[in-house]
Backbone as a printed PyTorch tensor [residue, N CA C, xyz], in Angstrom:
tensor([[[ 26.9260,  17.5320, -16.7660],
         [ 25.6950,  16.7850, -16.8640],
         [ 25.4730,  16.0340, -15.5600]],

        [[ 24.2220,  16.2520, -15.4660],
         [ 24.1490,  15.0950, -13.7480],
         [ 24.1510,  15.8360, -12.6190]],

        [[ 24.2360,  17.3930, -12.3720],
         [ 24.1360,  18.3650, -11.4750],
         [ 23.6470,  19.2190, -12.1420]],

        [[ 22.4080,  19.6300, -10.5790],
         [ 21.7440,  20.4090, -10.5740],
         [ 21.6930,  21.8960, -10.4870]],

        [[ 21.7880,  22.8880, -11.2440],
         [ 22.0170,  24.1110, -10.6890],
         [ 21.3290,  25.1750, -10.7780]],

        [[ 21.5190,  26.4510, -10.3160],
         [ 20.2480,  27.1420,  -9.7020],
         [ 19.3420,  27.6080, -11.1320]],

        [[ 19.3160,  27.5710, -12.6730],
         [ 18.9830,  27.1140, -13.5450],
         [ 18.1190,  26.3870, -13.2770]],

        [[ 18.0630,  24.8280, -13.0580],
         [ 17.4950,  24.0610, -12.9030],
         [ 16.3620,  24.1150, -12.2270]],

        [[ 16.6570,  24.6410, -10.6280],
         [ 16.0510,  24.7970, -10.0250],
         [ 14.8740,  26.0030, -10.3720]],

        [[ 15.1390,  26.8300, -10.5450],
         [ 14.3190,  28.1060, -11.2280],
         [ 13.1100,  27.7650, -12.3650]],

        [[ 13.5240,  26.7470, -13.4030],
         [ 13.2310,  26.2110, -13.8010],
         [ 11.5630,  25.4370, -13.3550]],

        [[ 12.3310,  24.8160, -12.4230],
         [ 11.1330,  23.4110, -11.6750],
         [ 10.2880,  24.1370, -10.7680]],

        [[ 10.9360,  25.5810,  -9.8360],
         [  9.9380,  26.3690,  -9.5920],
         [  8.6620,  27.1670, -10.7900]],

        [[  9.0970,  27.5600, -11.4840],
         [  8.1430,  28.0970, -12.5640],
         [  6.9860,  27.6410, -12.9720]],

        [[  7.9300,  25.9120, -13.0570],
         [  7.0420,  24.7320, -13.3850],
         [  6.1550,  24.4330, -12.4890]],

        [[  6.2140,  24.3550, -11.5440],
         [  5.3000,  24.2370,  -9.9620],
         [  4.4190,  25.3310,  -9.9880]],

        [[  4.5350,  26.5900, -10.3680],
         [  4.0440,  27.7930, -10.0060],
         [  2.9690,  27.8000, -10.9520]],

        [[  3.4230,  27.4120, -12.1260],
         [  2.3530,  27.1950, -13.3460],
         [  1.2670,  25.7690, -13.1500]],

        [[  1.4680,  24.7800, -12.6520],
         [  0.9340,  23.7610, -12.4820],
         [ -0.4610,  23.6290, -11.6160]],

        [[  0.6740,  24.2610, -10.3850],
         [ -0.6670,  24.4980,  -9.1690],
         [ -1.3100,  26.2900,  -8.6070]],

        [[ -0.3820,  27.1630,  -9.4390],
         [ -1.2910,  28.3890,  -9.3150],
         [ -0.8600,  29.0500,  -7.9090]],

        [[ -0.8910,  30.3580,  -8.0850],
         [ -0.2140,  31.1500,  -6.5190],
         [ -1.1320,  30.8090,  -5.4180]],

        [[ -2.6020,  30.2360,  -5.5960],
         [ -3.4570,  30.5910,  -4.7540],
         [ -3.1390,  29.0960,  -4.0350]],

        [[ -3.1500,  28.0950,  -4.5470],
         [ -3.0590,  26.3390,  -4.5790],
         [ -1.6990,  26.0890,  -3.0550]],

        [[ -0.5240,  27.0780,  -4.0780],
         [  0.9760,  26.6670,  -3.4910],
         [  0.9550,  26.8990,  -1.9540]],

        [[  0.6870,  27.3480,  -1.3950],
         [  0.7920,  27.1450,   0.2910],
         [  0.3070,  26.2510,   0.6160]],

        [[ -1.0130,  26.1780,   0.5850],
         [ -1.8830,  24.6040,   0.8210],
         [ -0.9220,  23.2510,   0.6270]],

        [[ -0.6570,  23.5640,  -0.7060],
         [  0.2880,  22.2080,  -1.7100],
         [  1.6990,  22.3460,  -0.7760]],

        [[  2.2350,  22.8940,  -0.1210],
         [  4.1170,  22.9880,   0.5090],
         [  3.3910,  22.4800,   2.0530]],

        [[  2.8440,  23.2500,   2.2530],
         [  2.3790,  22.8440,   3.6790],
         [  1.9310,  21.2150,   3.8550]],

        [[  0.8370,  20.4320,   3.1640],
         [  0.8160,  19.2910,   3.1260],
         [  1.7370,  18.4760,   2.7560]],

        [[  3.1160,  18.8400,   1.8320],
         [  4.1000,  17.9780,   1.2350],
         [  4.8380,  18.4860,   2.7960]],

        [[  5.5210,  19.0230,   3.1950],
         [  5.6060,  19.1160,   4.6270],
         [  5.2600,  18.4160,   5.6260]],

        [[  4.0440,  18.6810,   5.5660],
         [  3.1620,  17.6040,   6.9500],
         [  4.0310,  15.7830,   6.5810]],

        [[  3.5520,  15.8640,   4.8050],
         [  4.2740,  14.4300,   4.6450],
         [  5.4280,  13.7760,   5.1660]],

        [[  5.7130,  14.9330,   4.7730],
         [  7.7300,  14.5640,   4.9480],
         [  7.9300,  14.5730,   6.3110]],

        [[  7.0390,  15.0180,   7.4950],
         [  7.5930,  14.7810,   8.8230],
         [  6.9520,  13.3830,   9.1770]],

        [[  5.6390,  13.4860,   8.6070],
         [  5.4200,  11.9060,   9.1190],
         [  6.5860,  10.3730,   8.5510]],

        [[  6.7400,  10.8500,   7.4660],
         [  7.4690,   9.9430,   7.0130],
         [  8.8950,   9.7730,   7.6790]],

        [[  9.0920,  11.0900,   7.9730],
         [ 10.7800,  10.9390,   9.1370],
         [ 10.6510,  10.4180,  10.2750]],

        [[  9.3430,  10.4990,  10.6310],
         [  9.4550,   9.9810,  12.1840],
         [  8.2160,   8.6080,  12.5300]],

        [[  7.8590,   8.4890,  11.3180],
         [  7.5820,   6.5380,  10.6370],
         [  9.1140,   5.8070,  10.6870]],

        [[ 10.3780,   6.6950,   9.7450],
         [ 11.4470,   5.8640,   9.5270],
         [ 12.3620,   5.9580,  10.9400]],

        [[ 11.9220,   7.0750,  11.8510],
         [ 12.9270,   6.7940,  13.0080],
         [ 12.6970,   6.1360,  13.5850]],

        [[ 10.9410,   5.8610,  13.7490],
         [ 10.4400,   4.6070,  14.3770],
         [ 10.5720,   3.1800,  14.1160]],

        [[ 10.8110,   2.9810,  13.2600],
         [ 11.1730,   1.4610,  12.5530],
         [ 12.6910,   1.2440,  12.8590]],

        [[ 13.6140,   2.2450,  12.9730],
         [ 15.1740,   2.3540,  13.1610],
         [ 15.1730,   2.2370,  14.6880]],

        [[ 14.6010,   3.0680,  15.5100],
         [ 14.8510,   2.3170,  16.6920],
         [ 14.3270,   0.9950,  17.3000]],

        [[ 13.3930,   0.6520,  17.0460],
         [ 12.2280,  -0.6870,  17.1630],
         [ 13.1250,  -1.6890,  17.3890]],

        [[ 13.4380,  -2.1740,  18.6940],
         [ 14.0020,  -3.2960,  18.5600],
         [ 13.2860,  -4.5870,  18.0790]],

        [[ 14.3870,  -5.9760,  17.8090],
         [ 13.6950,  -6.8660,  17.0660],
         [ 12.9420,  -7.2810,  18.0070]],

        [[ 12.4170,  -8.4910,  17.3690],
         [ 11.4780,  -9.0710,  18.6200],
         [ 12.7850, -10.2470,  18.4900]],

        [[ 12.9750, -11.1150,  19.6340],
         [ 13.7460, -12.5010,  19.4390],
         [ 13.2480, -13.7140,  19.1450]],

        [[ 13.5280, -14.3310,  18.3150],
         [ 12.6280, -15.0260,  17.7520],
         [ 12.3350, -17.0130,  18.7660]],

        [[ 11.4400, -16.6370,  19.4050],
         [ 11.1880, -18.4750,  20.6760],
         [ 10.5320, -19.0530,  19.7970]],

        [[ 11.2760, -19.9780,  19.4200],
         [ 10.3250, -21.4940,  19.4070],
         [  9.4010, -21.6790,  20.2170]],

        [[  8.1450, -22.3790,  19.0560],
         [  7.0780, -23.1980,  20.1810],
         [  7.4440, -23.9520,  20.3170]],

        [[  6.9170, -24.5700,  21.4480],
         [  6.0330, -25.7910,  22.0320],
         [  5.3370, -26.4350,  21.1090]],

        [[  5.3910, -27.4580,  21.2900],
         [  4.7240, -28.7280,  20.5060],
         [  3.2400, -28.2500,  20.5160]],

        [[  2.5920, -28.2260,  21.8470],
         [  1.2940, -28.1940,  22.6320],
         [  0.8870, -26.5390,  22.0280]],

        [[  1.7390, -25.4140,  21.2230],
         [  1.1910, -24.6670,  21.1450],
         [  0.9070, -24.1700,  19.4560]],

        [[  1.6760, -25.2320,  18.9470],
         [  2.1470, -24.7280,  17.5420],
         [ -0.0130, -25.3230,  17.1400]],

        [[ -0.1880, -23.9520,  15.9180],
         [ -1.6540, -24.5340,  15.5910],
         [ -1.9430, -26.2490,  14.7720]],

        [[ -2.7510, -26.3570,  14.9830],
         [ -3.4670, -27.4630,  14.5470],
         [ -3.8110, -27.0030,  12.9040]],

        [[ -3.2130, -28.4110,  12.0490],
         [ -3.4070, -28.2700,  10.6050],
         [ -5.4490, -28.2130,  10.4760]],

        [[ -5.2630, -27.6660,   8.9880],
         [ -6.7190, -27.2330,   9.2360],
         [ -7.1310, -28.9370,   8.4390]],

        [[ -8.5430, -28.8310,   8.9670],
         [ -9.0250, -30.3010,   8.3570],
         [ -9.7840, -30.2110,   7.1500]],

        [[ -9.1350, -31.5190,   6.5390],
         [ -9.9040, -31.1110,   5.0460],
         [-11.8530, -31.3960,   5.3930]],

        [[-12.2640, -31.3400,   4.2040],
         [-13.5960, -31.4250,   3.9320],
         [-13.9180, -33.1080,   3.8230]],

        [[-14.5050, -33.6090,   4.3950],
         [-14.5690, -34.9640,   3.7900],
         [-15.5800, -35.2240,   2.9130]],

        [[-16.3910, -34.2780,   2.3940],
         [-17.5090, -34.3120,   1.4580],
         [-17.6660, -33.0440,   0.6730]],

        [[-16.5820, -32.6680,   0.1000],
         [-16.6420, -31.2120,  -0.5470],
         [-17.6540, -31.0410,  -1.6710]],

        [[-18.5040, -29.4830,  -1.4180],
         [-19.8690, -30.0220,  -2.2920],
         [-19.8250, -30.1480,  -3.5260]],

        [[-20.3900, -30.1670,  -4.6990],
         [-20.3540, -30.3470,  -5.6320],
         [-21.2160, -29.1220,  -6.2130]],

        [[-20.9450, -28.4220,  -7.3600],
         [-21.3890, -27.8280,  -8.1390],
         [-22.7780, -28.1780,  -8.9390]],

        [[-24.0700, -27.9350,  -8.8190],
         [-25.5520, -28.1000,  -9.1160],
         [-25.1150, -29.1110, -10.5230]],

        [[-26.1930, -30.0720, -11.1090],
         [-26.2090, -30.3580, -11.9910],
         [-26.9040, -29.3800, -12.7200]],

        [[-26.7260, -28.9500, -14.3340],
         [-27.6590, -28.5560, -15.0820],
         [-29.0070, -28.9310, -14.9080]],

        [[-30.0000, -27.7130, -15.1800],
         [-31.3000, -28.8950, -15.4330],
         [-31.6150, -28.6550, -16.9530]],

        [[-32.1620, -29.8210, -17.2060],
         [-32.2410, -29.7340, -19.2290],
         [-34.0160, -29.4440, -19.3160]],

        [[-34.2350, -28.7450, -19.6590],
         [-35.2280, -28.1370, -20.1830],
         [-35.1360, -28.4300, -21.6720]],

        [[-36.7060, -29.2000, -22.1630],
         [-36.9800, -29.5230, -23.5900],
         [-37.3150, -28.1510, -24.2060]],

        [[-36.9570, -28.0630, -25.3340],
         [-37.0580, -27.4330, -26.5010],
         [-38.0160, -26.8150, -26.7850]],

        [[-38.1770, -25.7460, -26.8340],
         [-40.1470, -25.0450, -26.7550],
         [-39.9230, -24.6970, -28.1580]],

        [[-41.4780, -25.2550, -28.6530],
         [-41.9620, -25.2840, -29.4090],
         [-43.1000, -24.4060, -30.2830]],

        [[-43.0320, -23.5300, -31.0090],
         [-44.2540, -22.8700, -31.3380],
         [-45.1450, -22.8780, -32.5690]]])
């Protein structure tokens, strides 16, 4: 149990073959392909990337806190409209 064998595999092909159709499957391997190289050479890129080192600011450069509102607006009052009458 827990290994895969050529059973298995035969299997998950069939399953593929039935899913996406003889005409589909080249299109469908070729793009899972294209994937899988971008994704190898996204992860080699992040693996070599050195860090950056991390400098302290400067006093004079670190940002300025943001300023509050000193009159934050207020939400409309209702207007009351009397009761129509007929």
């Amino acid at each position: 149990m827990g290994q895969i064998g050529p059973t298995h595999l035969l299997v998950v092909a069939l399953v593929v073959l039935v899913v996406f159709g003889s005409k589909r499957l080249p299109d469908t391997a070729r793009a899972l392909g294209k994937s899988l190289r971008i994704l190898k050479s996204e992860a080699a890129a992040l693996k070599t990337e050195e860090p950056q080192p991390h400098q302290p600011q400067q006093q004079s450069q670190q940002a300025q806190p943001v300023q509050q509102l000193q009159h934050p607006q207020q939400a409309p009052e209702p207007v009351h409209q009397p009761p129509v009458s007929s």
